[in-house]
C-alpha positions as CSV (number, residue, x, y, z in Angstrom):
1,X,-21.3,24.8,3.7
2,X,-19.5,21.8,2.9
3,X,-17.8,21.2,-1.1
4,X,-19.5,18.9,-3.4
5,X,-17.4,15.9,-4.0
6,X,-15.6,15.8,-7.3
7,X,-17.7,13.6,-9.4
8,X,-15.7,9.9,-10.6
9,X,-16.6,6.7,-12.1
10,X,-17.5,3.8,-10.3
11,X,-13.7,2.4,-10.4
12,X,-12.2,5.1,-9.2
13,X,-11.5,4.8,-5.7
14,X,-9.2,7.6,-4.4
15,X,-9.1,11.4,-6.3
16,X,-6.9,13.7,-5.7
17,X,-7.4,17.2,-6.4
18,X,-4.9,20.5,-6.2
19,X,-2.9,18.8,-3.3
20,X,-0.5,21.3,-1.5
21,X,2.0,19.8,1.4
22,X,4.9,21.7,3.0
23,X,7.4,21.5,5.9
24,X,9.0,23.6,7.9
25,X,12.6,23.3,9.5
26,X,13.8,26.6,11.2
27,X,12.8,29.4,9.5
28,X,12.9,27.5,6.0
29,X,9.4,26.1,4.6
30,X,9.9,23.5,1.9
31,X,7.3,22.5,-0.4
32,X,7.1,18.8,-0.5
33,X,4.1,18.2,-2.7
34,X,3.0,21.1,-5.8
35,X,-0.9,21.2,-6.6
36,X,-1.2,17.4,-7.5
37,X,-4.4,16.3,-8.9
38,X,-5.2,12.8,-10.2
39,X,-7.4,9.8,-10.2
40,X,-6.5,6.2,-8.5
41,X,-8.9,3.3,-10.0
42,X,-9.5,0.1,-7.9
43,X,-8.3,-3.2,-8.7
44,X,-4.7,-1.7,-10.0
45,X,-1.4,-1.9,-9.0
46,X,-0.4,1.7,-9.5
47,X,3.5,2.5,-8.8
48,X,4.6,5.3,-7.7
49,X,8.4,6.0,-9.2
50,X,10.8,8.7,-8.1
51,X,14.2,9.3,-6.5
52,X,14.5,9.9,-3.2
53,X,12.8,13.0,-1.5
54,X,11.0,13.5,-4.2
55,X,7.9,13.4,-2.4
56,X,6.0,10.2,-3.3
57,X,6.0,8.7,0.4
58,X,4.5,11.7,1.8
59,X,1.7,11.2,-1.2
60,X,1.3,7.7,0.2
61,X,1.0,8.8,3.6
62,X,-1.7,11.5,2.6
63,X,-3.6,9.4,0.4
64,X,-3.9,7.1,3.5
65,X,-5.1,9.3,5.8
66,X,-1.9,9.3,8.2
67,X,-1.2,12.7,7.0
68,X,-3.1,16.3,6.3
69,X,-2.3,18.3,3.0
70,X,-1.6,21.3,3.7
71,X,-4.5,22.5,0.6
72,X,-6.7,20.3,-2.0
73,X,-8.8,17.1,-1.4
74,X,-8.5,14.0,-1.1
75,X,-11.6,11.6,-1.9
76,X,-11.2,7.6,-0.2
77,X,-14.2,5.1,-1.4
78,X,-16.2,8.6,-1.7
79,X,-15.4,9.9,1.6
80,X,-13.5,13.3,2.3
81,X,-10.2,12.5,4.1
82,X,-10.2,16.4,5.0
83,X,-13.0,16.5,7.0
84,X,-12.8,13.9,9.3
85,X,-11.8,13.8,12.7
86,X,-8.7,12.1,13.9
87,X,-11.2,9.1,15.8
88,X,-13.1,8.8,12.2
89,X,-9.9,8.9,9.9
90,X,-8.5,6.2,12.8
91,X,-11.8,4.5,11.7
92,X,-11.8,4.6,8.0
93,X,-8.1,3.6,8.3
94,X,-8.7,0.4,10.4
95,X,-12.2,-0.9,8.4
96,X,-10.4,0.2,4.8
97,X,-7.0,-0.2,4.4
98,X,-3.8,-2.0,4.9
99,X,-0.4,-1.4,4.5
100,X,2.9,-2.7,3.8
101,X,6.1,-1.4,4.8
102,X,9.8,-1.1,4.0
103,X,10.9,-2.9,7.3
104,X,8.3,-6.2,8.0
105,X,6.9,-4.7,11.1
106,X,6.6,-8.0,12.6
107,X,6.6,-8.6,16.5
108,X,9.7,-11.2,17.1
109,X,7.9,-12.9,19.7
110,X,4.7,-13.8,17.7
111,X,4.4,-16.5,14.7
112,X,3.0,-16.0,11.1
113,X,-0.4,-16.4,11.9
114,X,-0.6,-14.6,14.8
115,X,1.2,-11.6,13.4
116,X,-1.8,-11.9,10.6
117,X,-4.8,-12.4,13.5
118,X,-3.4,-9.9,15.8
119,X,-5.2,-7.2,13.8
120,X,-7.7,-8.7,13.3
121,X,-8.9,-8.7,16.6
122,X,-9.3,-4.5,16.4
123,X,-12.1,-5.4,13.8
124,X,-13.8,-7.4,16.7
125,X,-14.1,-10.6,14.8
126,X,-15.0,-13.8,16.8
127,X,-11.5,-15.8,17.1
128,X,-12.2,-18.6,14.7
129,X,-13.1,-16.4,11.9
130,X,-10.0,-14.1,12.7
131,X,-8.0,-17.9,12.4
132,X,-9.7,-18.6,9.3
133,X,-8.6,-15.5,7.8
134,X,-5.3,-15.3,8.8
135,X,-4.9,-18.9,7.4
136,X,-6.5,-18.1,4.0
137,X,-4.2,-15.0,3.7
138,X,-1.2,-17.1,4.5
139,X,-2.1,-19.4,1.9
140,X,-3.0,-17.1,-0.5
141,X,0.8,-15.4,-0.5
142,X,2.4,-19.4,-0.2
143,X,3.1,-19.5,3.5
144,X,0.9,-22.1,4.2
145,X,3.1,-24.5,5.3
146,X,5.4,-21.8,7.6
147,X,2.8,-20.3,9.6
148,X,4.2,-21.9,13.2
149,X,7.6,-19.9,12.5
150,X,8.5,-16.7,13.8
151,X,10.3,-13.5,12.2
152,X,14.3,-15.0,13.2
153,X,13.0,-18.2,11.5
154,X,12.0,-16.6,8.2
155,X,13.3,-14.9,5.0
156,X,13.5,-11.5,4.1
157,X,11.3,-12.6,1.1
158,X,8.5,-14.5,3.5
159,X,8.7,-11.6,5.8
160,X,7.5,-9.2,3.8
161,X,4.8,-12.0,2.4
162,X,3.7,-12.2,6.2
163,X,3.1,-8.4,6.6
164,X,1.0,-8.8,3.1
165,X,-1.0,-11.5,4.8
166,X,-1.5,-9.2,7.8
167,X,-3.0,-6.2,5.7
168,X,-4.7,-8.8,3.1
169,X,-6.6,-10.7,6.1
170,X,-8.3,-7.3,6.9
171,X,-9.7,-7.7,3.2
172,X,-9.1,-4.2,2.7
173,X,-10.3,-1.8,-0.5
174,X,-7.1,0.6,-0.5
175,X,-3.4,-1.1,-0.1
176,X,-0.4,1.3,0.6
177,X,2.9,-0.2,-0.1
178,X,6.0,1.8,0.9
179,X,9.1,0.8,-0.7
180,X,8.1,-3.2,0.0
181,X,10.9,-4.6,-2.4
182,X,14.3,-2.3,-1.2
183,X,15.3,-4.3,1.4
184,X,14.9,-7.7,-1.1
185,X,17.1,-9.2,-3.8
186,X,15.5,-9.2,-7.4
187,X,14.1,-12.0,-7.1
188,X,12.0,-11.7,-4.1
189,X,11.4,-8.7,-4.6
190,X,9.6,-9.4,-7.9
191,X,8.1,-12.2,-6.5
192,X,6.2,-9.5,-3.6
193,X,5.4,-7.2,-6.5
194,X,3.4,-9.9,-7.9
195,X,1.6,-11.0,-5.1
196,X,0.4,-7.4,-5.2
197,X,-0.9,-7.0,-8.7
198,X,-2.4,-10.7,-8.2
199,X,-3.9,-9.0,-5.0
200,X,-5.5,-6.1,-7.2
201,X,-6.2,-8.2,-9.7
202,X,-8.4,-11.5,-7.7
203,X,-9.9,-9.0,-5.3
204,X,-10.4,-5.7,-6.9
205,X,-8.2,-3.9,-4.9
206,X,-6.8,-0.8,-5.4
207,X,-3.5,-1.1,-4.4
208,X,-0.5,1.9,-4.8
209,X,3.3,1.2,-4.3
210,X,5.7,3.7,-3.8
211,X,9.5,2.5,-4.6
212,X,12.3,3.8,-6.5
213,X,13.3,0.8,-7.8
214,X,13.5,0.4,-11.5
215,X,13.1,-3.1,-11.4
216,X,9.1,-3.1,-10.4
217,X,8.3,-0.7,-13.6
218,X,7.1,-3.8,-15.8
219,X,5.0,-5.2,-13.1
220,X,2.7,-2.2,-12.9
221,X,-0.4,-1.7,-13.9
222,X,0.0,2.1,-13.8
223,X,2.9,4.0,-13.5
224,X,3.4,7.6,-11.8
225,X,7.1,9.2,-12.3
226,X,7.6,11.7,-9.6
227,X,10.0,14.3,-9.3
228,X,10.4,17.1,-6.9
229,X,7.3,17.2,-5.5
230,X,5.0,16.9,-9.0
231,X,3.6,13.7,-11.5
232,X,6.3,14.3,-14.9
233,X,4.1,11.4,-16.8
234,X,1.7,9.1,-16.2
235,X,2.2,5.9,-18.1
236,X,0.9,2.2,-18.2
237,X,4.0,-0.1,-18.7
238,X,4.6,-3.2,-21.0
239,X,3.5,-6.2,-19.6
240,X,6.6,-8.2,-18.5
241,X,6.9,-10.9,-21.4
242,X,8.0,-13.7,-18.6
243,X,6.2,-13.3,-15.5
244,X,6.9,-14.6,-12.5
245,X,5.6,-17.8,-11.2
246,X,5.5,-19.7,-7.9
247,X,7.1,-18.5,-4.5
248,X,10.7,-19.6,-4.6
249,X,13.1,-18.2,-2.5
250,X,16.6,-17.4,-3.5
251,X,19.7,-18.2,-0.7
């Protein structure tokens, strides 16, 4: 007999409840993740702080479905993570998420917008709407006018603004961002850290960053500091008394 689900408001979009995750190397088991409980609300950027190993990318990748906890639940849109199978969670993954990672992902032989369509053939849309997404997300991160180049002919900045195209063009209710600003300069990298609150912002997205990187405190909605393996506050930041505008790149 299957659990109730853990009751929530209608913003909340992913709960988390008594979360356990361990490894094992040898004969040592280490305990990545200690009984974590908490609530995720849609149309936030939450950040999730933290040195390094101190768990919160194994969080992400739990939260996301492209790991198991070990013990607990975890509640997506109001669906049990835990109980599906690895065809469903592949599923749920594809229809309601996107994500953003530390390295581009980008295929070097492909352009802007057909890194953006290219997944968006999986959700079997007819090519011209798949175009006319692709476009809208290029344009909606200011890539517009660069979507004939290809990875060697961009930016690290616009880069990283191409793989948020690629998850935004899915139109997806959860985005996963995995340290997207460590391999940027300050600049840049503020500039993708306000793309995604804009993101959570226009189309009631829940979106949760992971990053160690002091830098992208202010431009949270929502702040998480981790440390080995457990949530030491839970904090909403001051709101950054210039923000950013435009998409300039720095040299």
């Amino acid at each position: 007999m299957s659990q109730p689900l853990p009751s929530a408001n209608a913003s909340t979009s992913l709960q988390v409840r008594h979360v356990r995750k361990s490894f094992v190397s040898g004969q040592v088991r280490s305990t990545v993740l200690h009984d974590l409980t908490l609530d995720i609300r849609a149309g936030e950027l939450t950040l999730i702080s933290g040195p390094s190993g101190c768990g919160k990318s194994t969080l992400l990748a739990i939260l996301s479905g492209l790991q198991r906890a070990d013990d607990g639940q975890v509640i997506a849109l109001g669906q049990d993570l835990g109980v599906l199978g690895a065809r469903a969670l592949e599923r749920f993954r594809l229809r309601h998420t996107g994500f953003v990672f530390q390295g581009f992902n980008l295929f070097p032989a492909l352009n802007a917008l057909e890194q953006v369509e290219l997944p968006l053939s999986y959700l079997g849309l007819a090519p011209a709407e798949a175009r006319r997404r692709a476009m809208a997300s290029l344009e909606e991160v200011g890539l517009g006018p660069r979507t004939s180049l290809r990875p060697s002919e961009l930016s690290g900045g616009e880069k990283q603004r191409v793989a948020i195209a690629r998850a935004l063009a899915k139109q997806p209710d959860l985005l996963f961002a995995d340290e997207p600003t460590s391999a940027l300069d300050a600049a840049n990298g503020q500039t993708i850290i306000d793309i995604l609150h804009r993101i959570a912002r226009t189309h009631g997205t829940t979106v949760l960053c992971v990053s160690h990187d002091p830098r992208l405190v202010g431009h949270a909605d929502r702040v998480l500091a981790m440390e080995d393996g457990r949530i030491l506050s839970d904090r909403v930041p001051p709101s950054p008394s210039t923000p950013a505008t435009g998409f300039e790149e720095t040299p």
